[in-house]
C-alpha positions in Angstrom: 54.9 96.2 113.4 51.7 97.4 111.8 48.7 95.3 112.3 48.7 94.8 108.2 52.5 94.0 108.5 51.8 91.1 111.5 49.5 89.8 109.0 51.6 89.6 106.2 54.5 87.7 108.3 51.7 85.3 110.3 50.3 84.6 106.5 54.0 83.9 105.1 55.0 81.6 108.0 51.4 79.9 107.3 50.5 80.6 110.8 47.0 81.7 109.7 45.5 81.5 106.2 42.3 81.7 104.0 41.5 78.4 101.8 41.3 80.3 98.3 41.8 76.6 96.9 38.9 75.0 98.6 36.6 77.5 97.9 38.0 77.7 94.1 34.1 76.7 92.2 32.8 79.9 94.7 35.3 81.9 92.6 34.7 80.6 89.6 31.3 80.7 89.5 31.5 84.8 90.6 33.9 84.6 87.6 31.9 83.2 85.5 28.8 85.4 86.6 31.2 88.7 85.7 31.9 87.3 82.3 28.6 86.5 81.2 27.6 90.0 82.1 30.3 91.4 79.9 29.9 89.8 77.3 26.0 90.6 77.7 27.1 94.1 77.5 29.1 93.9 74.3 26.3 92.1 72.6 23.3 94.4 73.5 25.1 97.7 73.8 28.5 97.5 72.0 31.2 99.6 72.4 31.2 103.2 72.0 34.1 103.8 69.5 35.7 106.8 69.6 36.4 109.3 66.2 39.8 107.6 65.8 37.7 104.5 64.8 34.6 105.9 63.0 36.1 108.8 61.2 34.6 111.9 61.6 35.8 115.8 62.7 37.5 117.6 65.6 36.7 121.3 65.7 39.0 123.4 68.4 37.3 126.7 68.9 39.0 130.3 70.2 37.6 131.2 74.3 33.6 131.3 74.4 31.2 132.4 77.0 28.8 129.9 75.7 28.4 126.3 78.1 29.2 123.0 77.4 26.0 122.0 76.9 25.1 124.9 74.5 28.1 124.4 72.3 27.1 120.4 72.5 23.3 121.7 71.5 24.4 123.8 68.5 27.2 121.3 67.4 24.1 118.2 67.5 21.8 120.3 65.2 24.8 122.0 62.9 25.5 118.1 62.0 22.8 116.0 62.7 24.9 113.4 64.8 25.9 113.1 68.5 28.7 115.6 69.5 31.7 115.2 72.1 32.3 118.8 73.7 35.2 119.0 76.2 36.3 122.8 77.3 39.9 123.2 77.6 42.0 125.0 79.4 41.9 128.2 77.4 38.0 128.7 77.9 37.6 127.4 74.3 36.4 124.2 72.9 36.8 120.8 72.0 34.0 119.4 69.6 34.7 115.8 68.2 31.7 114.9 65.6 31.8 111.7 63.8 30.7 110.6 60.4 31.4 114.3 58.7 33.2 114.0 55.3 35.2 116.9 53.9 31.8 118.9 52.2 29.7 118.3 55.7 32.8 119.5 57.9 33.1 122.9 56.1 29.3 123.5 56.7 29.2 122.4 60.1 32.5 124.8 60.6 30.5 127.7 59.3 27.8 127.1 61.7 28.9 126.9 64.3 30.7 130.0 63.5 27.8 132.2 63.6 26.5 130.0 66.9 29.9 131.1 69.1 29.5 134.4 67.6 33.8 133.8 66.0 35.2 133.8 62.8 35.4 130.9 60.7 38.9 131.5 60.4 39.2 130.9 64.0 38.2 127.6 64.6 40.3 124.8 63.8 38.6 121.7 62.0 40.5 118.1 61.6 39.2 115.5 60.0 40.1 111.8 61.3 39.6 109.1 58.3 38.5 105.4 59.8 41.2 103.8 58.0 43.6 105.3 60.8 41.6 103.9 63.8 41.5 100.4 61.7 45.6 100.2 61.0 45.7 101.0 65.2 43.1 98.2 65.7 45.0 95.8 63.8 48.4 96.7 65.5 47.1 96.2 68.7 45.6 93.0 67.8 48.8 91.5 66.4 50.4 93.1 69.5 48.3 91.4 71.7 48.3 87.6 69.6 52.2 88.2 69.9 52.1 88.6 73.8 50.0 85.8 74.6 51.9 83.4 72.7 55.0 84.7 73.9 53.1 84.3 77.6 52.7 80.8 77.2 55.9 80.2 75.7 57.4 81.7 78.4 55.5 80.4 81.6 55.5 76.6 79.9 59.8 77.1 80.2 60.0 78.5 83.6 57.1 76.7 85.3 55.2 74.3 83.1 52.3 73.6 80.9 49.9 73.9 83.1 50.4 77.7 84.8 51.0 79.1 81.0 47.5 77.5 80.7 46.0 79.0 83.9 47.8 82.0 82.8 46.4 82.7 79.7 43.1 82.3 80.9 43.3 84.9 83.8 44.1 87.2 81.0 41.2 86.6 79.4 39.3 86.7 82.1 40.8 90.2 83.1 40.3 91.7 79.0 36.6 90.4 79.1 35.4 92.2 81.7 37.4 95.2 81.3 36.0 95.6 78.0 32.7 94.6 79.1 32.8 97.4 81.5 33.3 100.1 78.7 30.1 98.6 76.8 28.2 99.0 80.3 29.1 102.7 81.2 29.4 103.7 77.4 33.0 105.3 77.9 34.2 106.1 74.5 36.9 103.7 72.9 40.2 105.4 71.6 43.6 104.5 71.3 44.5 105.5 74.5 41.8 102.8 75.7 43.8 100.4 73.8 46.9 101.4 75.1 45.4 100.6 78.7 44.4 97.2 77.8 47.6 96.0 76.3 49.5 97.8 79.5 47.7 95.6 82.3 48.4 92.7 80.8 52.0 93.3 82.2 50.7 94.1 85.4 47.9 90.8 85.4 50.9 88.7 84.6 53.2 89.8 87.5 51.1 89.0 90.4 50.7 85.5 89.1 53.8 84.9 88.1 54.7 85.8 91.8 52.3 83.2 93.1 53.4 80.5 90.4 57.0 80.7 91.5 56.5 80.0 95.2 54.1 77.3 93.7 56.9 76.1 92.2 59.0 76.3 95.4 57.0 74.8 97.6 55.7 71.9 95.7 60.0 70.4 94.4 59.7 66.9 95.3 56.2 67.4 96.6 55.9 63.2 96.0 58.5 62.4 98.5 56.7 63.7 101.5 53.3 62.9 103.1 52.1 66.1 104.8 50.6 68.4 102.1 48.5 67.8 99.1 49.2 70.0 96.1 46.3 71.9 96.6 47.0 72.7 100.4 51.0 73.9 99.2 49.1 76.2 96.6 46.7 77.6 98.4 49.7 78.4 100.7 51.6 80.1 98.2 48.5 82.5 97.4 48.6 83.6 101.7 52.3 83.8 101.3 51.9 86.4 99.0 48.9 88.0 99.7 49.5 91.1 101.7 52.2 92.1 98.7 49.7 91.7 96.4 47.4 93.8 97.7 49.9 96.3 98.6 51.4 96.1 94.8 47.5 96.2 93.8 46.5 99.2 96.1 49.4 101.3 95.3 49.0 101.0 91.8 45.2 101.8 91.6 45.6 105.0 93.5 47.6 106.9 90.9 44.6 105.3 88.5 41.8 106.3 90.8 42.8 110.0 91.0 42.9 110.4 87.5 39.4 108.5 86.6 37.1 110.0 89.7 39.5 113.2 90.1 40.5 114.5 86.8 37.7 112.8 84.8 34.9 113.3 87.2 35.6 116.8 89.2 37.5 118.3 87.3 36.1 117.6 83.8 39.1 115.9 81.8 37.3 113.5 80.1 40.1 112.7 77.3 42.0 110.9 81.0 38.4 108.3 81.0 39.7 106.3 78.1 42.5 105.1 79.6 42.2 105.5 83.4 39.2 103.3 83.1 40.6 100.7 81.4 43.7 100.8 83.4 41.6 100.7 87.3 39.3 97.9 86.0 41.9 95.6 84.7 44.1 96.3 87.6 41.9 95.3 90.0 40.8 92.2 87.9 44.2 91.4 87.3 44.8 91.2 91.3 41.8 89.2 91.0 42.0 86.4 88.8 46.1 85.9 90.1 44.6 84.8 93.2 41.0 83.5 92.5 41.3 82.3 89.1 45.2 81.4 88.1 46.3 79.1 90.9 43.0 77.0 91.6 43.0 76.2 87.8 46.5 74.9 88.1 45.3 72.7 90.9 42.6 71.5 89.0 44.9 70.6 85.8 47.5 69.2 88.6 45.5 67.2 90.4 44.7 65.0 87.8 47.8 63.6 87.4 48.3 60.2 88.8 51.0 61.2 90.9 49.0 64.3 92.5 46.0 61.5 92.9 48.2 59.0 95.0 50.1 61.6 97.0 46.4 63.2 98.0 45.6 59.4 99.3 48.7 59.0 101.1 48.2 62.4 103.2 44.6 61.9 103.9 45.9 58.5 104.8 48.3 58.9 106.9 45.9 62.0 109.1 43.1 59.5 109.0 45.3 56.8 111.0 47.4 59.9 113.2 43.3 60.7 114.8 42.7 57.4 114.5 45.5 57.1 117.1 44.6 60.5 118.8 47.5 62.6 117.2 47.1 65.8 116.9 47.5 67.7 113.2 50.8 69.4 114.7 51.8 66.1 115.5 51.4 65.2 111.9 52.4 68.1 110.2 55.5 68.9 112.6 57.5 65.2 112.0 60.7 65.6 111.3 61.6 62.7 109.3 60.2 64.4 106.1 61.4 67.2 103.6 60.1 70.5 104.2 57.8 71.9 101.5 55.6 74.4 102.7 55.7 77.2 100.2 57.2 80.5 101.4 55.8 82.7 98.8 59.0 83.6 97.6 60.0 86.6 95.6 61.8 86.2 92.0 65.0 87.1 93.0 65.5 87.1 96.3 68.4 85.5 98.3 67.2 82.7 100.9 
C-alpha cells in the first residue's frame, strides 16, 4: 500500500487525525481574511467585463505578418478604447473592442484595413449589443437563486437545518473569492466565466455532502453514549474522508490547471482564461470551505442545543473521573458497554 493509501486507511479507522474542529476560529478567521480581500478587490477595482456585457465589436482579420502587439497598437488608436487582440490559429486575428456602435465599427474596420495592409472586404466585423450580455446575466442569476434554494431544500430533508445552513454558506464563501480573484488579476468576465461559477457549485456541494453524511452516520443516537462529543465525531468524519477529498480535489484541478497555465499562459489561448480560472479557484476553495468552513459551522449551530451541551458534560465527565482513577483514554474510549459511533466517513451509496 502507498504511503498516501496507509494514510487514508489509518485516517478512516481514526487511528491518527488532524483536529480541523478545534482549530475551527483559525479557519475562520483565514476565511474571513480571504473574503475581506475580495470583496476589497471588487470595490476598488471591479470586474473586467467582457464585450458580451459592455457591447462593443469583434473584428476577425485574414493571416498577417504584423505582432500582437502591433495589431493591439493600431486597433487602440483606430478606436480610441482598449483593444483585446488574440492570434488564431490561421496566423490572422482576433480584435474584440468595446463601446463601438454601428457608424464607429465601420471606421475602425477601414483602418485598420489600411494598417494590416488587407482589404476591407476581408475582415470580418460583429457587433455584440449589451442587452445580450444583460439577458445572460440575469439567467445566471435566476439560475443560481434557483440552486441555492433548491440546496437548502434539499440538504434540510436529507440531513437537517443546520448543514443546508453551513452549506449555503461555504458556497458563498467559495463564489466570493472566486470572483474576488477575477477583480484582483483583471481576467476578463464572459459568459464562459459564468458558466465556471455556476459549474463548481456542483462540485463545492459534493465534497460536503460527503462529509455531512458520515456526520450523520456517526453522530445516530450520539445521546445514548458517553465517549464522543459532537464536535470530536465531526471532526472525525472530515479525517475519514480526507484523503478522498483531496484525491477527488487533485484530480479535478489538473485537467483545470493545464488549460489556465498551459493553454492560456504558453501557448497563448487566452479565450480558455475565463473559464479555467474560475473553474481552478473555486475548485480548490470548494475543497476548502467542505472541510474548513462547512462542518465546524455545523458544530457550532449543534452544539448549542441543550442536548449537544449535556452530552459534552457527561463525556468530559466521565474522562475527568477515568484519570481521576488512573484510566487510561483507551480505557475510556474502548468500553464495551456502549453503542459504537465513531464516524466511518462513509460514502453515499455504499454497502456496509
Amino acid at each position: 500500500m502507498s504511503k498516501l493509501g496507509d494514510l487514508g486507511a489509518k485516517l478512516y479507522r481514526g487511528e491518527v487525525g488532524y483536529d480541523f474542529v478545534g482549530k475551527r476560529f483559525l479557519w475562520y478567521g483565514v476565511s474571513i481574511l480571504i473574503t475581506i480581500t475580495a470583496i476589497v478587490a471588487l470595490a476598488v477595482q471591479g470586474l473586467n467585463m467582457g464585450i458580451e456585457f459592455k457591447g462593443g465589436a469583434v473584428f476577425t482579420t485574414p493571416k498577417t505578418a504584423l505582432s500582437v502587439a502591433k495589431v493591439t497598437e493600431a486597433a487602440e488608436e483606430a478606436s480610441g478604447h482598449d483593444a483585446i487582440v488574440q492570434e488564431l490559429g490561421t496566423g490572422g486575428m482576433r480584435i474584440q473592442i468595446s463601446g463601438l456602435d454601428t457608424d464607429a465599427a465601420t471606421e475602425v474596420k477601414k483602418e485598420l484595413a489600411t494598417d494590416l495592409k488587407v482589404t476591407e472586404a476581408d475582415i470580418n466585423a460583429d457587433l455584440v449589443g449589451p442587452s445580450w450580455g444583460e439577458q445572460i446575466a440575469n439567467k445566471a442569476w435566476t439560475g443560481l437563486g434557483v440552486f441555492m434554494v433548491l440546496v437548502v431544500i434539499y440538504l434540510a430533508i436529507a440531513f437537517e437545518w443546520r448543514m443546508a445552513v453551513a452549506a449555503l454558506i461555504a458556497l458563498i464563501h467559495d463564489l466570493t473569492i472566486t470572483v474576488g480573484v477575477y477583480a484582483l488579476v483583471g481576467f476578463e468576465v464572459t459568459p464562459g466565466t459564468v458558466i465556471g461559477l455556476l459549474t463548481i457549485l456542483g462540485y463545492s456541494l459534493y465534497d460536503t455532502v460527503v462529509v455531512f453524511d458520515g456526520l450523520k452516520e456517526g453522530s445516530k443516537d450520539i445521546t445514548k453514549q458517553t465517549r464522543y462529543t459532537f464536535s470530536e465525531i465531526a471532526n472525525r468524519s472530515i479525517n475519514g474522508t480526507l484523503v478522498r477529498s483531496i484525491n477527488t480535489t487533485v484530480v479535478a484541478l489538473l485537467p483545470v490547471a493545464a488549460l489556465l497555465f498551459i493553454g492560456g499562459g504558453f501557448l497563448g489561448a487566452g479565450m480558455l482564461n475565463d473559464i479555467s480560472l474560475s473553474l481552478f479557484v473555486g475548485l480548490a476553495a470548494g475543497a476548502y470551505s467542505s472541510i474548513f468552513i462547512a462542518t465546524p459551522l455545523v458544530v457550532d449551530l449543534k452544539e448549542r442545543e441543550p442536548a449537544m451541551k449535556a452530552l459534552k458534560k457527561r463525556v468530559l465527565a466521565k474522562r475527568a473521573s477515568a484519570e481521576a482513577k488512573g484510566e487510561s483514554a483507551d480505557d475510556v474510549h474502548g468500553s464495551d458497554d456502549e453503542p459504537q459511533v465513531v464516524s466511518q466517513g462513509r460514502q453515499p451509496g455504499r454497502r456496509r
